[in-house]
C-alpha positions, 0 to 999 in steps of 0.5 A: 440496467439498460444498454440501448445500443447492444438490446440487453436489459437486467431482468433483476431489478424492479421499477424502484431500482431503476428510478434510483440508477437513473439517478446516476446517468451512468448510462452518459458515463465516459468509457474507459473500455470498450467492449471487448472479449474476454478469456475462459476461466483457465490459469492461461486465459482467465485474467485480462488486463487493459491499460489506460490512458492515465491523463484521465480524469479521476471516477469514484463509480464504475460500471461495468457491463458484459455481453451477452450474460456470463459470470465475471470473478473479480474487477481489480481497478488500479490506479493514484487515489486521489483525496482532498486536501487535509490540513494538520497531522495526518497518517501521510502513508494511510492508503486512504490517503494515497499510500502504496507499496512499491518495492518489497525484499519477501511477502512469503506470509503477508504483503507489504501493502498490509501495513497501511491498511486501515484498522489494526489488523484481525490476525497475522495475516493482516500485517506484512510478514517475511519468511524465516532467514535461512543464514540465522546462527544456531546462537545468537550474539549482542553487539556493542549497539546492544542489538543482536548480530543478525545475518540479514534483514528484509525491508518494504518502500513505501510512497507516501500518498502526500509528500510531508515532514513525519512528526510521530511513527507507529510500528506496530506488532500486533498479533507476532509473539513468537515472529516479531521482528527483534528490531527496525530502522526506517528512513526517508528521502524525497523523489521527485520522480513520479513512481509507477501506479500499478507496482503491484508485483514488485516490479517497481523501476527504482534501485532503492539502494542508490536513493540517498535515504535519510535515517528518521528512525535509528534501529530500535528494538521491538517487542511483541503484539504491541504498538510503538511509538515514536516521536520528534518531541521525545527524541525518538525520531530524527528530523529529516524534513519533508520525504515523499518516500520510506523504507521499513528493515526488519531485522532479522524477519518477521511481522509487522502489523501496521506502520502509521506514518504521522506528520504535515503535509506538504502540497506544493508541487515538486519540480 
């Protein structure tokens, strides 16, 4: 690939190669950086990010060029995906569609942003999963609900990648045995406030505990390495309306390998 103004050329790629890149004009790409210098590989230096403008137009390629030659690890590109309009019952939280973690209580073993990933998970490390509660009683006790009296729980918001009415919910454990969590809850609310794109560390603005969450499902015992299901048809779920916003509590802790999120989409534009 070519760079006519900075006089580099890769010597990798034959004829052929090039026919076909040409293909692309890349080279009459708007730029979104400049060229700019970059750190040292040292803990102190060797991430450089660069914001910008988030009017821009959606991209589906990138391309990057460095100067003179060198090696660069990773490129992290974060960002709204943009999808197309769909129609019918679709997993409104997919990341595919636009879902993305927020906010997070712990990720001691797994992200939050696990749960919406596509497929079912390879191992533990796939799914969300928390660190032990230090306050768990040497005995445990049922309440009157029939679930067990538990000292603390954890939670993950999630916004929705398209705002819509949830018709079925899919919590799945695959994988935990011994570390699922004993039961969860999981509730809506619609915002019309648009959240931050790149939440990446937890750094999400909102107190989540003041937003006026519906509950779309009560809490329900979970059991291990299966999925669940729950929907409005069988009184599983609750009819909440249309949320844009979700918030999965595990009680006490544990793993959760995916959280499928089905139900229509709403497209009209919230004021």
């Amino acid at each position: 690939l070519s760079r006519k103004e900075y006089g580099r050329m890769g010597m990798c790629a034959d004829a052929k190669d090039f026919e076909l890149v040409s293909l692309l004009k890349s080279d009459s790409w708007p730029m979104l950086v400049p060229l700019s210098p970059l750190g040292a590989g040292y803990k102190e230096t060797q991430k450089t990010l660069f914001r910008l403008d988030t009017q821009q137009n959606p991209v589906t390629h990138l391309r990057i060029n460095m100067g003179p030659d060198g090696g660069i690890a990773r490129l992290h590109a974060y960002g709204k995906i943009q999808t197309s309009l769909k129609h019918g019952l679709i997993d409104l939280a997919a990341v595919e569609n636009g879902g993305l973690a927020l906010a997070w209580s712990n990720r001691h073993y797994g992200h939050p942003r696990n749960l919406i990933a596509p497929g079912r998970g390879n191992c533990m490390g796939d799914g969300w999963e928390t660190a032990r509660q230090p306050l768990r009683p040497a005995v445990y006790r049922k309440g009157e609900d029939g679930l067990m009296v538990l000292p603390g729980c954890d939670w993950a918001v999630l916004e929705l990648g398209v705002s819509g009415s949830v018709s079925e919910l899919e919590v799945d454990t695959h994988f935990y045995k011994g570390n699922y969590p004993e039961s969860c809850l999981v509730e809506g609310c619609l915002l019309s406030t648009p959240s931050p794109s790149t939440a990446q560390d937890n750094s999400d603005i909102h107190d989540w505990d003041s937003v006026q969450w519906k509950v779309l499902l009560p809490r329900t015992r979970l059991s291990p390495d299966i999925p669940h299901h729950f929907s409005i048809i069988d009184n599983g779920l609750n009819s909440i309306g249309a949320i844009s916003h979700i918030r999965l509590t595990i009680y006490p802790d544990g793993g959760v390998m995916r959280l499928r999120v089905i139900g229509r989409p709403m497209y009209a534009k919230l004021d």
